[in-house]
N, C-alpha and C positions, 0 to 999 in steps of 0.2 A: 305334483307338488313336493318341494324337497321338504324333510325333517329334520331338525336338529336337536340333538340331544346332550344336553347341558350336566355338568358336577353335580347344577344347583338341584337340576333334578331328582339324581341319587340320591343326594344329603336328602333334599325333602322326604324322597321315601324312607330311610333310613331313620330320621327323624319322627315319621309316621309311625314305623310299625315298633320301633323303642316306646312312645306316647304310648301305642295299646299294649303293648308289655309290660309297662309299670301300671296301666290303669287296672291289666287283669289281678296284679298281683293285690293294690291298692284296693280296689274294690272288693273283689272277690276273692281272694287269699288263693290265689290260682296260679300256676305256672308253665311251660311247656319248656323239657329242654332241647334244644336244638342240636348240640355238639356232642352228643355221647354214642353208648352203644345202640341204643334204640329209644326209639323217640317217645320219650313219656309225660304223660300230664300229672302233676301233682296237684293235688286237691285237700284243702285242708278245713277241716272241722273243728272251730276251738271256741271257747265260751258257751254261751247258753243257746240252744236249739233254738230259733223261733220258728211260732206257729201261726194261726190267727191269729193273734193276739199279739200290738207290736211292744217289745220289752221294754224294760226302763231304757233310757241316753246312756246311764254310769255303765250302763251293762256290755260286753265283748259279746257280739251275737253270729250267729252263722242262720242266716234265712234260706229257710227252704225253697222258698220263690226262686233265687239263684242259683241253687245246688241241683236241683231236680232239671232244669232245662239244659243246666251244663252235661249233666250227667248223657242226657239223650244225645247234644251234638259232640260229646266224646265218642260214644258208642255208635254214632255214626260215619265217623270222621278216619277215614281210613292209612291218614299219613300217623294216626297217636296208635301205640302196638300196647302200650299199656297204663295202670290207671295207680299211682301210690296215694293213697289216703294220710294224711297226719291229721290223728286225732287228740288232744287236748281239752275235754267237753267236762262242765259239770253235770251235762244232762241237759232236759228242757221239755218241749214239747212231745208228749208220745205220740201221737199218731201222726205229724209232721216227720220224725226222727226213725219211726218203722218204718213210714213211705221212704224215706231217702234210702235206709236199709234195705228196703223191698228192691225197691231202682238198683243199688250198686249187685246186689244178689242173684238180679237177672240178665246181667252183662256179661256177654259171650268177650269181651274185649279183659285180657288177664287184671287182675285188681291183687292189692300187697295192700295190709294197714297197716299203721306203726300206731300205738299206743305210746303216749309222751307226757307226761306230768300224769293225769287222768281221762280215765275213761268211762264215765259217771253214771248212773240212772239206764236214760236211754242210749246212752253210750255205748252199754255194751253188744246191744244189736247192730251198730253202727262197725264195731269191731269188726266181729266175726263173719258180718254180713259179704268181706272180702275175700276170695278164694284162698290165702293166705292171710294170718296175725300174728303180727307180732308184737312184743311191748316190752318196752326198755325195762331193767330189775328196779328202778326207784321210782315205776309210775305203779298207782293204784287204781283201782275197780271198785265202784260203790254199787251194791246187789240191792236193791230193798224193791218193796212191794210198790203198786200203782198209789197214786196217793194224786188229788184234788186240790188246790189252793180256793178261798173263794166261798159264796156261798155253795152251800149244797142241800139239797132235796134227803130229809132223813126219811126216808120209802125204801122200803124193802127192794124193789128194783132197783136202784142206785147203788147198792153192792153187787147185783147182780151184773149190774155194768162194770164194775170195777172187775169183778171175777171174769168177765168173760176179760177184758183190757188184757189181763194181766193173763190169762191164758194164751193170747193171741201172741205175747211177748215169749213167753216162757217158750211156745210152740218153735217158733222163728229162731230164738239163741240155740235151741237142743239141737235142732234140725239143723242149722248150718255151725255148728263146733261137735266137740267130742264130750261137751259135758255129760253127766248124768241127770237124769230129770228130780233124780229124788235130793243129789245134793244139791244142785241148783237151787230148789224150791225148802230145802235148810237152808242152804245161805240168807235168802232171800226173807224167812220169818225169822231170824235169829233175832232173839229181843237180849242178848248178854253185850250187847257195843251199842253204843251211845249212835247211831245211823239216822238222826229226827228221829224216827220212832222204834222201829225195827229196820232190820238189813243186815251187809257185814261189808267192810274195808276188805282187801285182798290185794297182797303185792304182786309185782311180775312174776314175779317164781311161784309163788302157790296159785296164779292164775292159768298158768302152762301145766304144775303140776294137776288140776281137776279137769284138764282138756278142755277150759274154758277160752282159753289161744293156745295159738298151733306152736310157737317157739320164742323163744326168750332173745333178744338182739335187737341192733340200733337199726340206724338207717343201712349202713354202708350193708347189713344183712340183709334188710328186707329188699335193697334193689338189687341184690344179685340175685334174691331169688324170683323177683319181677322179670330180670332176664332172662333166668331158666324158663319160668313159664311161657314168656313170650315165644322161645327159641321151641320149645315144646308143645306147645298150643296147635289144633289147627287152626287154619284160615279163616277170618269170620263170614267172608262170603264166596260164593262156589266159584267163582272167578279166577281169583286168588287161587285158590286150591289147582286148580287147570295149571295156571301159571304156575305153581310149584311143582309138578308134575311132570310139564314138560322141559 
């Protein structure tokens, strides 16, 4: 049986895979570039973390629900070489916002963040959490303690909840940046700035100075250094590495 193959065809496909290009981006503030040095997924985090709990309408949300499953079919996905974060976050849900953290910090596939207006709350786990930070000189970092909206249980256990929360945070930023644990955890009670209660505001430059991120720069930095690592990285799976070899 013969087959024939029509323009209308092409167009259609062509048409197809534009639709899910604009839907990733629309939906899920997501991108893949096709035409450069090496093929990268952009992934972006801006507005309020959601967690269980779904946020207001007026609100600009980034859901975990769609960040964590992107996350795995990135890391599985053998034609993306690397992963740029832009982050923009007031903050949001903690334990939502360290799992995504946790996810991006266990990926063999190279990760760049860019820090961009802010990087808030639990933002700043979200940061660091990339093998590379970076954050423009005019964005800012809010440090403050764990903190509950909502009713709360006034029991002596219920701080102890909050103490371990906020340990498991503190554990996670120390461990993947170069901060100090002692100034971190000053920043973070300073009650001399207005932070809701306690905290402290920090710009890009005194947040690279306390090796809270790794370097001070825009985009056009952070993807070349996405490239170095790419071009520097090994293989993520033994195959690859064979094929490099021979």
């Amino acid at each position: 049986m013969n087959e024939f193959y029509s323009e209308n065809d092409s167009d259609n496909s062509e048409s197809s895979e534009l639709s899910e290009k604009n839907e990733l981006i629309e939906q899920f503030g997501q991108s893949v570039s096709e035409n450069s040095k090496h093929l990268i997924h952009c992934l972006t985090i801006i507005g309020q973390i959601e967690g269980h709990y779904t946020a207001s309408p007026s609100c600009k949300t980034t859901k975990y629900e769609h960040i964590m499953p992107a996350l795995v079919a990135i890391e599985q996905d053998r034609t993306i070489e690397g992963l740029l974060i832009i982050l923009n976050t007031v903050g949001g849900d903690v334990e939502a916002g360290l799992a995504i953290a946790e996810l991006i910090s266990g990926m063999k596939t190279p990760t760049v963040s860019v820090v961009l207006g802010g990087g808030h709350s639990i933002g700043v786990p979200l940061a660091v959490s990339a093998k590379i930070s970076y954050i423009v000189p005019s964005a800012t970092m809010t440090i403050h303690p764990v903190r509950m909206n909502g009713l709360v249980l006034g029991v002596p256990q219920t701080l102890s909840y909050f103490e371990a929360m906020q340990k498991r945070i503190t554990d996670f930023v120390c461990r993947e940046s170069n901060v100090n644990r002692d100034k971190f955890s000053q920043l973070m009670m300073n009650t001399g700035e207005l932070v809701l209660d306690m905290g402290t505001v920090i710009d890009g430059q005194t947040a690279v100075d306390i090796g809270l991120i790794d370097r001070l720069g825009g985009l056009s930095d952070a993807i070349e250094a996405l490239y170095d690592l790419i071009e520097s990285s090994e293989p993520r799976y033994p195959d690859e590495q064979n094929k490099k070899n021979k």
